[in-house]
N, C-alpha and C positions, 0 to 999 in steps of 0.2 A: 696837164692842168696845173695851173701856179698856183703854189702855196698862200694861202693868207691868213695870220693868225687872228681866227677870230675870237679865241681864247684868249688872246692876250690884249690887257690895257683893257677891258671893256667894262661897261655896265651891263646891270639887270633892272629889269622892273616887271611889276607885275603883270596880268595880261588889264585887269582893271585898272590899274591905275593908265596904263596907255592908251586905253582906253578915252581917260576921260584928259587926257594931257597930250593928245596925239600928236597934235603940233610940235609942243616943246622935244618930244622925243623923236620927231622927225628931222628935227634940228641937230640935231647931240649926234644923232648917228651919220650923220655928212662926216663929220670927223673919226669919229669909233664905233665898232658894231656895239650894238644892242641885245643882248642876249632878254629874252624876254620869259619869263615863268608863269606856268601857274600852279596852284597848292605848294608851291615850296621848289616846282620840280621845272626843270628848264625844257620850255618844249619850240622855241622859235628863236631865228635871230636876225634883227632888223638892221639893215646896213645899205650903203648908199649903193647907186645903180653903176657907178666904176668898182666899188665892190666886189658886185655881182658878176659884173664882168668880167673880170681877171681872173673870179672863180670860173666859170662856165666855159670860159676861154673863147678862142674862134670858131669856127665851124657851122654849119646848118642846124646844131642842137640846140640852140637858145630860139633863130627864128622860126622851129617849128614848138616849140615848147608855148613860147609869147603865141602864135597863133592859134593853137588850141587853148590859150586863157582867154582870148579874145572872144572867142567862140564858144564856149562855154558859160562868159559874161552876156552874149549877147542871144544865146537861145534861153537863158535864165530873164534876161527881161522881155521874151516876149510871149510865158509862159501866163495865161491867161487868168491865173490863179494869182491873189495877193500871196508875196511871200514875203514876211520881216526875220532877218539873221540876229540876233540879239546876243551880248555878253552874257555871263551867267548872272549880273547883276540889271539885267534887263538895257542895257545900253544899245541904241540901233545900230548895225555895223554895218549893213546891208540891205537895200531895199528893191525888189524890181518894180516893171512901170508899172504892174497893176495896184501891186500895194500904195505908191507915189498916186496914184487914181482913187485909191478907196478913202484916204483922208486929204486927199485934194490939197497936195501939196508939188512943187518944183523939184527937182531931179539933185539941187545941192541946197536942201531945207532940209532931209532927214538926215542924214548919215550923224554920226557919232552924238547924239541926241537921246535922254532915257525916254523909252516907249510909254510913259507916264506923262512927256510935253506932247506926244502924239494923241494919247489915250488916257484921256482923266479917271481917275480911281472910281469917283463914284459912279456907280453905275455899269461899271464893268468888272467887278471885283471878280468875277467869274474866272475871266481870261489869265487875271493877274495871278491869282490862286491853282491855277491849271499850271500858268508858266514855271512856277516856282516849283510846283510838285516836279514836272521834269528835269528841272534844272535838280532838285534834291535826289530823283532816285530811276532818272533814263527813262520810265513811265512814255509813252505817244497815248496822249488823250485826245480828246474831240466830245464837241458839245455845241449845242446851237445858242447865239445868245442876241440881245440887242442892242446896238450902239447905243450908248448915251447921250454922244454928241450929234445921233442925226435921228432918224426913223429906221434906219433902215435895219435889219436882220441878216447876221452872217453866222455861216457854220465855220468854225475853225480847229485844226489843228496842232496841237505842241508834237516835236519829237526831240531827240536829241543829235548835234551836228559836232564837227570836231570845232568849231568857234564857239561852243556854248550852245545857246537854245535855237530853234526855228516854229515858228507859227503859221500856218497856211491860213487865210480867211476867203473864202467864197462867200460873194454877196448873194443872199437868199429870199431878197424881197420879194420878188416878181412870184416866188413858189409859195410863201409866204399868203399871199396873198391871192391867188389863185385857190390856195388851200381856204382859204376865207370866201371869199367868192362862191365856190363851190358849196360850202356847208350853207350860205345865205339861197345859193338855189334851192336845193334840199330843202332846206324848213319852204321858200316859199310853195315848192310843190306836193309837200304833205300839208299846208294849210288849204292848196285849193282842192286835193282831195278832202279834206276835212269838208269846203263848204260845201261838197256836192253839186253847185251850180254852176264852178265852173272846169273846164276841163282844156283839152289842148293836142291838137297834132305836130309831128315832124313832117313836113313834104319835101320833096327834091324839087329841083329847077324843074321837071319835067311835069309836077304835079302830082308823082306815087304818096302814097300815105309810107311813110318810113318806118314812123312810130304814134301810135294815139294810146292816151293812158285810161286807167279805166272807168271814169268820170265818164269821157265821152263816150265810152263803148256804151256802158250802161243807157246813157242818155240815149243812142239809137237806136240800141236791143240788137245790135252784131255782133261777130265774133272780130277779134283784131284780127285772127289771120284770114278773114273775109276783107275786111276792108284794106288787110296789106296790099292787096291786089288790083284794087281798084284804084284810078285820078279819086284825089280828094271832091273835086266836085260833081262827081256821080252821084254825093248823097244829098247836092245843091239842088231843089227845082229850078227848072229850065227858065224858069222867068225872071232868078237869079242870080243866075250863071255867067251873065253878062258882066252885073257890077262884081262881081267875085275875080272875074279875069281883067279885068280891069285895075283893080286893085292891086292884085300879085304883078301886074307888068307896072304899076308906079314903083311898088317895092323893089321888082328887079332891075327897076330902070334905076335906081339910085337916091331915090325920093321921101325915102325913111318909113318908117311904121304907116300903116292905115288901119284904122278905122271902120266897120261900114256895119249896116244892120242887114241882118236876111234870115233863111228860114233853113232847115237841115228836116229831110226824110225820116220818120222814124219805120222801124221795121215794121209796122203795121200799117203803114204808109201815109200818117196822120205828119202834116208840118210842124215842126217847131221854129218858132220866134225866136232868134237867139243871134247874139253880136258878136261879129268876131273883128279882131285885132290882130295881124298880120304883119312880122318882124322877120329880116331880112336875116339870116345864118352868113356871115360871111368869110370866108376863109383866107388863108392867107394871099392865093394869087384869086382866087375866083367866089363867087357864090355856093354856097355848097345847099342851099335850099332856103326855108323860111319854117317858122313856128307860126300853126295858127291856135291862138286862143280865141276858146267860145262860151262866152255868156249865156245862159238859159234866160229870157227874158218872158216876163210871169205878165200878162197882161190883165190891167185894171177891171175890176168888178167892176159890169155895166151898171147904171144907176148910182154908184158911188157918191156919197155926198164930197 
């Protein structure tokens, strides 16, 4: 390997200030290496690619070196996970696609740019205050927070990298909001137990009762593990059995919600008047059943003015 004084004749500078002056110092090193520091202490040196070469010398060691950087660069951007490499002074030094995806930006817009043009203070102080913590004392934090610049909700973590800081963010809308979703189900199906009139099954494509809650059991005076057992419309009289299958083959023909009035057996084998509404469970590749909701419908006092 041939000697090359990279000790001699050169400069230093700091890892920030190259940071924020990369070019000038990409410049300067074409002619003498670059010894680069940080805290006072020399930890890198920057020097042109005939440099490098004369160092490394001939052989298959450089192109198998260059090919695991290559590779290593390129399963780092296709790692589905936003990730930002940042200086200790929050500078961008590094971005993969997803993170280039999460603030919706071009592949040569982020790099050596402070994560404060990417990610405005207000409203994110969380992250910025997390960042610093590890940049002050090695700390790997993690906390859920929400963009300022958009709607959306991501969990992110700090750790600490030998470039300074790194931040992971996983976008967590969709769970977010799922979780939202969810507690909106909830309350509204402790309000329709609340109102006592109205209740509701789960059926399958086949017509089994999956699940009825106990609104409806009461309403029919059964047991659910009586009615698990039975087609939903076993407890349909026959006269309206008709439009009831009718109705679930619009639904599973792709026709959306229906509508229809009719009557439900009770266990002393008295009819009840009651409305049901009929909504399509749909799953990712196929139908996975329907919900039916049913009204108790109270009929008017004859004579009524």
């Amino acid at each position: 390997m041939k000697e090359v004084g990279i000790g001699q004749n050169c400069s230093s500078v700091s890892a920030a200030d190259l940071v924020r002056h990369f070019g000038n110092w990409q410049d300067r090193a074409r002619d003498r290496p670059i010894v680069v520091t940080r805290h006072g202490k020399n930890t890198h040196a920057l020097l042109s690619y005939d440099k490098y070469l004369a160092l490394v010398g001939p052989g298959d060691f450089h192109d198998t070196e260059d090919a695991i950087d290559r590779s290593i660069v390129a399963m780092f951007d296709e790692i589905p996970t936003a990730i930002f490499i940042l200086s200790d002074d929050l500078a961008v030094l590094q971005v993969n696609r997803a993170a280039r995806d999460l603030i919706r930006l071009g592949n040569g817009q982020v790099g050596l740019r402070p994560l404060a043009a990417l990610f405005p203070e207000t409203g994110n102080e969380l992250i910025y205050r997390y960042l610093r913590r590890t940049v002050a004392t090695g700390e790997h934090l993690s906390a859920d927070t929400r963009l300022a610049s958009s709607e959306r909700w991501i969990h992110f973590q700090t750790m600490r990298v030998p470039a300074g800081v790194a931040i992971k963010m996983r976008d967590m809308t969709e769970d977010i909001t799922a979780r939202h979703m969810a507690d909106v189900k909830e309350g509204m199906i402790a309000a329709m137990e609340a109102d006592g009139s109205i209740g509701y099954a789960r059926i399958s494509v086949r017509e089994m009762v999956e699940r009825a809650d106990p609104v409806l059991i009461d309403m029919l005076g059964i047991s659910e593990d009586v009615f698990r057992r039975v087609k939903f419309s076993t407890v349909i009289p026959a006269s309206h059995r008709a439009s009831f299958t009718e109705a679930l083959e619009q639904v599973f023909g792709g026709h959306g919600p229906v509508s229809i009035e009719s009557r439900l057996f009770s266990r002393d084998g008295a009819q009840l008047p009651v409305r049901m509404s009929i909504v399509e469970l749909r799953g990712d590749y196929a139908s996975e059943g329907a919900i039916v909701v049913i009204t108790r419908v109270v009929p008017s006092s004859a004579g009524q003015c």
